[in-house]
C-alpha positions, 0 to 999 in steps of 0.5 A: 200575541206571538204566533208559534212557529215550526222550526225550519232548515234554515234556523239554528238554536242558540242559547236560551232567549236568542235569535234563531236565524232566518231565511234570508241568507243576505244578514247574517245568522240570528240578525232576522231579515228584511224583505222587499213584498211584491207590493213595494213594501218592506217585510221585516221578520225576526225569529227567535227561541224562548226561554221554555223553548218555544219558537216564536216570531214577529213581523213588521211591514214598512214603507221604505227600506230604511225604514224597515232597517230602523225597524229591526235595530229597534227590535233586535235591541228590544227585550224579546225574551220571557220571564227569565229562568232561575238557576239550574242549582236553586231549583228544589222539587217544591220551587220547579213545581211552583215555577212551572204553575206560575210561569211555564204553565201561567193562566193556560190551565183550566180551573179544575186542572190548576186546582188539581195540581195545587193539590198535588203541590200540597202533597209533596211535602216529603220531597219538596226541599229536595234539590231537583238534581238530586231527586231520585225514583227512590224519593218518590216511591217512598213519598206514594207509599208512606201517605196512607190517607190516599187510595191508589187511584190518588197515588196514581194520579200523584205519580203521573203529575209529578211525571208531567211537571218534571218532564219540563224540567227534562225538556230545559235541560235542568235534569239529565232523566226523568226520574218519575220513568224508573218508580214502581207504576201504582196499581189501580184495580178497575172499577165498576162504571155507574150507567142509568138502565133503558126505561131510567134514562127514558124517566130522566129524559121525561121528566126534564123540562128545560128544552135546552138541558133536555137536549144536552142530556139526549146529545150525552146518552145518543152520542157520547158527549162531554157535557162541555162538549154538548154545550158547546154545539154550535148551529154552524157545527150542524151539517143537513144530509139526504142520506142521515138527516143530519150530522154535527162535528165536535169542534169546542166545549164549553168551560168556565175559566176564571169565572166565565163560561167560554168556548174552548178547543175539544179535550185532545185532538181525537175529541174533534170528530163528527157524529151522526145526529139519531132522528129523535135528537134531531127533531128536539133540536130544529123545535129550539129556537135559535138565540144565538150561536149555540144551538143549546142556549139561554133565553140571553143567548149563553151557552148552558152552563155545565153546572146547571145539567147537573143540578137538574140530574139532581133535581131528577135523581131526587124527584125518582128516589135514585142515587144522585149522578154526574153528567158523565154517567151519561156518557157512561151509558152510551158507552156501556149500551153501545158494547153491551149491543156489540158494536166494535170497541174501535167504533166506540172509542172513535164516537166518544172521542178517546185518543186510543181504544184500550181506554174504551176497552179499559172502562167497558170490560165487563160490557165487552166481555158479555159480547165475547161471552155471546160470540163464544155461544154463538159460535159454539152453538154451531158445532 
C-alpha cells in the first residue's frame, strides 16, 4: 500500500491523477528519478497526487541502471490513478454524499460510524436532487427544520455530517464555499449525564465474576477509559515504576470491523496518553494470567469483546434492581467523581483523553460548578 507523503519544496501540482516532480533536478519535472544508493543499487521513485488529493509515492530498487530506466517507463505509463472523479456538473447532494461513502471514504470508516452516515443519507431526501453547485445554507435549514420527528440533537448531528461530507467537496474544488458554514447552529441543551454513585460501583465491581471484564470495569471507572480502549490494553503498553507502581500508555482500542474484532489506533491523537494505574487495578492485573498480548483476554487469547461488557452491566443491572447502563456510564463516573472531588478540568480532560477541556467542562457542568460553589464558601468563610 502506497505510503503517504508530505508535500515538499521540490514538488509541484498538477492536474488531478499526475505526477508531481521529484528531487532529483537531472529529469524533468513530473518524470520521477533515478538514483544511484550507496550500495550500487539503482533507486527508482515516482511521486504523484490522487485524485482526492492525497500524495502518494512508489519506489522501486534495480540492479542496474538501465534496468531501472526500464523500470520507470514502465510505470510512468502504468495507471497509477484512483477511481477516477465524475464530473463536476453531474453531481447532486445525493450522488456527492453516496460517492464520498463508496470511494473517498471505501471501507475506511468503522461499523457504527458507516451506519451512522447512512442514516443521515436517509435523511436528506428533501435536498437529495439538488445540484451540488446550486445548494445553498437556505436548502439546509429548511431541510432541519421541516423534519419533525427529530430532536435537536439529532438535527444536530445532521448538520455537522453533512458539513463533513460537503467539506470534501470544498477540498476537490467542486464547490466554491461550504455552505453548511452559513445555516443557523441547532441549539442542544445540556443534558444530565447518568453515573453510578460510590457504594453502586463498589456493588458492581463485586458482583462481576468474569476476571477479565471485572478488570476492564475497574480500568473504565479508575482511569477514565473507553471500553474499547480498556480492551485493548496490551502487557507491552504496561510500564513498572519505583515510584507509582506502575503505569499504562493508551496506544489502540478494540473495535469490531466487518465482523471482526481488531486492534485499531486511539479515537484522535489526544486519546493516546498514559496513565497512572491505582494500586488496587494493579494487583487485579498481575492475578491475570498472560494468554496473550491483551492483558484483559479470553481463555483463546482474544481481546474482550466490548459487547460482552455490556451484557454483564446488564446481568448486574438486572441482578440489583437498577436501570440497565452502557459501559460509557463508567467512564461518566470517572469524570463526575474526578470534578465533584475538585480536580482541574484540564487534568480531567487530559486523563480522559478529550482533544479540548471545554467538552469536559461541557459534560461535567453541574460537577464543576458544585466545586466553584465550595471554593466561593470557602473563600467567603474567610472574610
Amino acid at each position: 500500500m502506497s505510503q503517504k507523503c508530505p508535500l515538499n519544496p521540490y514538488q509541484h501540482r498538477v492536474s488531478s491523477g499526475r505526477l508531481v516532480s521529484m528531487s532529483d533536478t537531472r529529469r524533468q519535472k513530473g518524470k520521477g528519478s533515478i538514483v544511484k544508493m550507496k550500495d550500487g543499487s539503482w533507486r527508482v521513485r515516482i511521486r504523484w497526487i490522487d485524485d482526492f488529493g492525497k500524495a502518494k509515492e512508489k519506489a522501486v530498487r534495480c540492479s542496474t541502471k538501465a534496468e531501472a530506466e526500464a523500470t520507470l517507463k514502465e510505470l510512468l505509463q502504468s495507471d497509477l490513478k484512483v477511481k477516477p472523479i465524475v464530473e463536476r456538473s453531474d453531481h447532486t447532494v445525493g450522488t456527492w454524499f453516496d460517492y464520498t461513502m463508496d470511494v473517498i471514504y471505501q471501507d475506511h470508516l468503522r461499523n457504527g460510524t458507516d451506519r451512522f452516515y447512512r442514516w443521515v443519507r436517509s435523511r436528506i431526501g428533501a435536498i437529495e436532487n439538488i445540484p451540488l453547485t446550486s445548494l445553498k445554507p437556505a436548502m439546509i435549514d429548511e431541510l432541519l427544520r421541516s423534519d419533525q420527528d427529530l430532536s435537536n440533537t439529532s438535527r444536530a448531528h445532521i448538520r455537522r455530517v453533512l458539513g463533513t461530507i460537503l467539506s470534501h467537496a470544498f477540498r476537490l474544488d467542486y464547490i466554491e464555499v461550504n455552505p453548511i458554514l452559513k445555516t443557523k447552529p441547532i441549539p442542544v441543551g445540556t443534558q444530565d449525564i447518568r453515573y453510578l454513585e460510590a457504594d453502586q460501583i463498589k456493588t458492581l465491581i463485586g458482583s462481576i465474576n468474569h476476571e477479565a471484564i471485572k478488570g476492564i470495569v475497574m480500568a473504565q471507572v479508575m482511569l477514565g477509559l473507553r471500553v474499547g480502549e480498556a480492551s485493548g490494553i496490551c502487557w507491552s503498553d504496561i510500564t513498572e515504576t519505583k515510584e507509582i507502581g506502575a503505569v499504562v500508555t493508551i496506544a489502540g482500542q478494540v473495535q469490531r470491523i466487518k465482523g471482526e474484532l481488531v486492534r485499531v489506533p486511539t479515537k484522535t491523537e489526544k486519546s493516546r496518553r498514559t496513565l497512572p494505574i491505582p494500586a488496587k487495578l494493579w494487583e487485579h492485573i498481575k492475578a491475570l494470567p498472560k494468554r496473550s498480548e491483551f492483558v484483559f483476554s479470553t481463555k483463546s487469547g482474544e481481546p474482550v469483546d466490548p459487547r460482552n461488557v455490556s451484557r454483564e452491566l446488564d446481568r448486574v443491572a438486572d441482578l440489583q434492581g437498577w436501570k440497565r447502563f452502557g459501559t460509557h456510564i463508567l467512564r461518566h463516573s470517572f469524570g463526575v467523581h474526578s470534578t465533584s472531588a475538585g480536580v482541574p478540568i484540564k487534568w480531567v480532560a487530559d486523563a480522559m483523553g478529550h482533544t479540548s477541556s471545554s467538552i469536559t467542562e461541557k459534560h461535567y457542568a453541574k460537577s464543576v460548578q458544585h466545586c466553584i460553589d465550595q471554593a466561593v464558601n470557602s473563600v467567603s468563610g474567610l472574610v
